[in-house]
N, C-alpha and C positions, 0 to 999 in steps of 0.2 A: 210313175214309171221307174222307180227299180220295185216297179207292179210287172216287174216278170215281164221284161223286153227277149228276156230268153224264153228258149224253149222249153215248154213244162213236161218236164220228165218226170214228173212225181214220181211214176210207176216203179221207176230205175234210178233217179238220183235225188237230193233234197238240196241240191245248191248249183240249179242252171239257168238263173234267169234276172233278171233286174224288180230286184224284188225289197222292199225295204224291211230288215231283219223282224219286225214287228208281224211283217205280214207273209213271214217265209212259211214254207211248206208243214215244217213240223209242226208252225205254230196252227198251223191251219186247219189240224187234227181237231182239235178244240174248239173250234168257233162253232157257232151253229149257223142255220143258211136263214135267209130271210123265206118264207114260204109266198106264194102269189099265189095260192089254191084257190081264190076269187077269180084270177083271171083267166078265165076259159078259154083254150088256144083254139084256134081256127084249125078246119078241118084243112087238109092238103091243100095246092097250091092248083090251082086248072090246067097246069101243065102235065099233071100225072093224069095217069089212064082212068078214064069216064069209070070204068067196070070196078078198078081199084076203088073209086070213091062211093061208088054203090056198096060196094062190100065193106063202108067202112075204110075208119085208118090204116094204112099200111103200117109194117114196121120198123119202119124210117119215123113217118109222119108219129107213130106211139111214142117212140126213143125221144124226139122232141117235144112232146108233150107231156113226156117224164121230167125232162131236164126242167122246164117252166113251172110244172106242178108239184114235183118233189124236191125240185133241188134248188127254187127261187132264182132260176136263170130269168130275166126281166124278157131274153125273147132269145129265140132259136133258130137257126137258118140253114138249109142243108142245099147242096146240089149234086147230082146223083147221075152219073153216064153208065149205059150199061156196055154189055160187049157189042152189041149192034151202034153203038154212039147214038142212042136213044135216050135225050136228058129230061129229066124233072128236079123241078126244084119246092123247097118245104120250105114253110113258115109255123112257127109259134110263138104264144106271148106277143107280147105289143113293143113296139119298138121306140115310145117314149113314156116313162112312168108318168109324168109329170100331166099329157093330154091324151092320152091314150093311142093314139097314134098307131096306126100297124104297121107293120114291118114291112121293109123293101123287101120284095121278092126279088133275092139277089144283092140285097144292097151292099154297098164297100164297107168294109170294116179292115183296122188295123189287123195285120196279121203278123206281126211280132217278128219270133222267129224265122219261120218261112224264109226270112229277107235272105238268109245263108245260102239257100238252095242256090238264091239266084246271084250270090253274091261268091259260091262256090265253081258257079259253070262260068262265071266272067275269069276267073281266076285259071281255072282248065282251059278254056279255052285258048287263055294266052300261053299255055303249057303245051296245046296244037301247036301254035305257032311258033314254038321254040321262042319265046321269049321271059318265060317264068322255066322253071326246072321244080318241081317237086322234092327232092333230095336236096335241093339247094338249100342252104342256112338262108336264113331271117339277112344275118349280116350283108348278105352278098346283094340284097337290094336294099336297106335302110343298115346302111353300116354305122355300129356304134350305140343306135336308136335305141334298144331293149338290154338294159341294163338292170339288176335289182340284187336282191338278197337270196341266191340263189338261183338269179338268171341271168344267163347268158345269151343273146344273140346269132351268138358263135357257135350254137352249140343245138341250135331249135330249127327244123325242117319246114319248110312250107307247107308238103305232107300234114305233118304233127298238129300245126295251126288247124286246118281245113278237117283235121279228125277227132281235135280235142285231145291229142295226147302231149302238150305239150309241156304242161305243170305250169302253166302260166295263171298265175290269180285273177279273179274275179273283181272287173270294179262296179259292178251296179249294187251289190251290197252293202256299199261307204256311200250311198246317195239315196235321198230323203226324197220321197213322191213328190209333193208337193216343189220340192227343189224342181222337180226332172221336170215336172209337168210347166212349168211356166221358164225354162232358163233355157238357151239356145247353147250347146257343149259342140267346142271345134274335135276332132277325132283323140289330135293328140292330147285334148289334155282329160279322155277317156283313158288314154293308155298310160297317162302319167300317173293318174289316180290309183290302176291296178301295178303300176312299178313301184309305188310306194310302200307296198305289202310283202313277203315274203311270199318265192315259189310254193307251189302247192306239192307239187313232186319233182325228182327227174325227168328231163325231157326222154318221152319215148317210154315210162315204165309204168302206165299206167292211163287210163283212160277217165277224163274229168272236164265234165262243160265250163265253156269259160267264156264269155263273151269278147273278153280280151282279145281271145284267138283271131276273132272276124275284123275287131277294129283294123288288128295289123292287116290283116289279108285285103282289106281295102285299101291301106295309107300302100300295098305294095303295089294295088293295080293302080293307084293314079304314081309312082314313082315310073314303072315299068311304061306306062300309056302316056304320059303328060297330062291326061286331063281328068275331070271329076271322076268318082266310082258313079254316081246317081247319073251322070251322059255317057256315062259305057254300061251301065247296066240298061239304058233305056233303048241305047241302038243295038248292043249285041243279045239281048233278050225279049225285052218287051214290043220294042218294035217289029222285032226278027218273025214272032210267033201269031203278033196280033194280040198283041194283051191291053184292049181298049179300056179297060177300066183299072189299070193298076200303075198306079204311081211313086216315084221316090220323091216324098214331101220335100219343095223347096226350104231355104233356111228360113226360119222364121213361120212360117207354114203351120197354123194350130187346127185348121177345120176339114172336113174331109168334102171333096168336092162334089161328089153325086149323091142320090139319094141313100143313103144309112140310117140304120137303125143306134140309137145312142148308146156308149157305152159308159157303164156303170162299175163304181169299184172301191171296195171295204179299205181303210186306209185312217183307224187302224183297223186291223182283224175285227174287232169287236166293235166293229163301229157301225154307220148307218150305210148304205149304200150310198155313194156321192156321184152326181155327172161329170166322170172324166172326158166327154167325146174329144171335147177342144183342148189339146195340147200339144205341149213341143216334143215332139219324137228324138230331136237331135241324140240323148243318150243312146239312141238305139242302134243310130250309126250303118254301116254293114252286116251289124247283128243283128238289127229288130227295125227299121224305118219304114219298110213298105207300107202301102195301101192298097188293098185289092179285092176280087171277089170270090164267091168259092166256085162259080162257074172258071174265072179265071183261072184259077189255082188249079185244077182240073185240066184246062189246057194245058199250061206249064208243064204241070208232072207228066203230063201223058206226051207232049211233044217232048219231052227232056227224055223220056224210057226209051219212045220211038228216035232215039237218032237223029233228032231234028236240032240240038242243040250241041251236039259234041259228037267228034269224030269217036269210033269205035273203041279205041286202045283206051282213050281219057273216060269216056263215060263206064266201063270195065272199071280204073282207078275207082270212079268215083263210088261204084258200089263194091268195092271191095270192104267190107264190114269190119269192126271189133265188137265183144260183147261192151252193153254196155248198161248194166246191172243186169236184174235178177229175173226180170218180166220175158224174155226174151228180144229184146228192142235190139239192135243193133244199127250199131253207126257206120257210115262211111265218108265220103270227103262230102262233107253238106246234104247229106240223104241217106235216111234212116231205113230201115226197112222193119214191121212189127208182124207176127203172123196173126193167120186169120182163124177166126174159130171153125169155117167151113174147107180148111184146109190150106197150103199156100203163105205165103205173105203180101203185105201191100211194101210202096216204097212212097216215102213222101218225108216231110219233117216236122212241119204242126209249129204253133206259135202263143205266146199271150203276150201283152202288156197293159196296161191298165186300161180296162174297160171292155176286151176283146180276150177270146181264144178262138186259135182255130185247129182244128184236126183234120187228117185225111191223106189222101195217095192215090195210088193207081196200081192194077195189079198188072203184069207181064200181058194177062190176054184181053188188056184194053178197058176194065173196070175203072172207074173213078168216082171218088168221092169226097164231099170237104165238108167239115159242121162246123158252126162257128156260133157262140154262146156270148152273148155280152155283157159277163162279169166273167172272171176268174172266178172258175170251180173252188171253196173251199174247205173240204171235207170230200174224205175218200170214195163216199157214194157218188159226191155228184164226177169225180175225175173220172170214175169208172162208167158214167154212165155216157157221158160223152165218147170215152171209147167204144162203148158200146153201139151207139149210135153207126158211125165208123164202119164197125164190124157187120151192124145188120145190112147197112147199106151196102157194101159189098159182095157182103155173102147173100141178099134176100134172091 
């Protein structure tokens, strides 16, 4: 796990995630994929329409059966709400190389990233209650704390943090997989690790992932709340919405509790595919620690658009966008929004960390959907084909 605890922005940046420099994006042009063209993915899931599987794979259930067969995803998992909240869910590939094993329909995977969204609306929320300020400095809750070669405290907005425009460096790219995967990290000495770097930019003159950003925005909710971010993320979100299957892994915490498919992860780039499932997520902090499913995630995003997680004015903040490269992605305070090839955008955030990605959102008139691969894509066909996945699901 600096196997891309961030968000894989390929499409739009090449340095946002806990990723260790051997196995970064660029380097990832190069690699080639392992193939499982042997293993035959299973058709749709019983939950999709009788008639659908009469006529054959849908274009969800194809897109996952690309990923498995072309692009050596070990297994593929999608779940899919339409605008009547009519869900089905996909499997392909097997969900242990080792005994073949099928895939949980549904099953929990790390979802990396993601963790922001919910580590964003904890953060708004307390900005409802007049107890965070957005425009507020860093300083004004952890005075003194963020200090560097080009950083000030004094001088960085909470805003800024929650939108990645702060110029605050990255610290999962100074940490070795292997490190991350077996060592339990307390928050601050994630932040200490990115203080010992020089800023990246000016605060406010430029838009740049950094996982940094989220550590602090947690060490501000438990200053501002008194108590953990993982028991205020769990009563003000997870519990709030019914999110039965999703978790902030306790410390120490290496296995995922329900049924999962295992994730798998090149380390180095050119290397063999290895079973990361069991590890320590701590690097990932406020920026990458959750556990959950993509039915789950599905809920999330679609109670979080509908006004079920934030008053009107904060959840407005939070999709207030910046570009944020070249794809058309745009960022807002922990939620991204991408558009759709069938017109529209979705809004959601998406995740990897080693062994796990996940993708997907929901659109304004109640669409949802999430794909989650159990390797990190590496090479530009397979990043695009899970967007595409995404996209069909959506738009089908």
């Amino acid at each position: 796990m600096r196997a891309r605890t961030g968000q894989n922005l390929r499409s739009s940046t090449r340095r946002d995630g806990l990723r260790r420099r051997v196995v970064s994006a660029a380097a990832a042009l190069a690699v080639g994929v392992m193939t499982l063209g042997v293993l035959a993915p299973p058709a749709a899931s019983d939950s999709a329409a009788p008639a659908a599987a009469a006529a054959g794979p849908d274009a969800v259930q194809r897109a996952l059966n690309t990923l498995v067969r072309d692009d050596g995803m070990p297994a593929a998992l999608a779940s899919v709400k339409d605008r009547n909240g009519r869900a089905r869910t996909y499997t392909a590939g097997v969900g242990d190389l080792t005994t073949g094993a099928k895939v949980p329909r549904d099953g929990q995977v790390r979802i990396g990233s993601n963790t922001k969204a919910f580590t964003a609306v904890v953060v708004l929320q307390l900005v409802g209650e007049g107890r965070i300020d957005l425009d507020a400095f860093v300083d004004t809750y952890l005075p003194g704390l963020v200090r560097g070669e080009g950083i000030d405290g004094s001088r960085i907005t909470v805003r800024q943090l929650l939108q990645h425009t702060s110029g605050l460096p990255e610290y999962g790219v100074h940490l070795d997989d292997d490190e991350i995967r077996n060592r339990y990290f307390e928050p601050r000495e994630l932040l200490d690790l990115a203080l010992e770097h020089p800023a990246d930019a000016e605060p406010g003159k430029t838009w740049g992932y950094s996982n940094t950003n989220y550590v602090l925005a947690g060490l501000i909710v438990q200053k501002v709340t008194g108590r953990p971010l993982a028991e205020e993320m769990d009563r003000r979100v997870i519990k709030r919405i019914g999110l039965r299957h999703t978790y902030f892994p306790a410390p120490g915490e290496m296995t995922l509790r329900e049924p999962h498919p295992r994730g798998y992860h090149r380390s180095p780039a050119d290397g063999p595919l290895r079973d990361f499932t069991e590890m320590d997520p701590s690097a990932g902090w406020a920026a990458g620690q959750l556990i959950s499913t993509n039915s789950d995630l599905n809920r999330f995003f679609t109670a979080l658009l509908a006004g079920r997680l934030l008053p009107a004015a904060q959840l407005a903040e939070m999709r207030t966008t910046v570009p944020a490269g070249t794809s058309g992605l745009r960022y807002g305070l922990g939620l991204t929004s991408r558009p759709l090839s069938c017109g529209g955008v979705y809004w959601g955030h998406g995740g990897d960390i080693a062994g796990y990605e996940t993708r997907g959102g929901v659109t304004d008139d109640g669409r949802a959907a999430n794909v989650a691969v159990t390797s990190i894509p590496t090479d530009e066909a397979a990043v695009r084909h899970v967007s595409e996945a995404v996209d069909r699901a959506l738009c089908g």
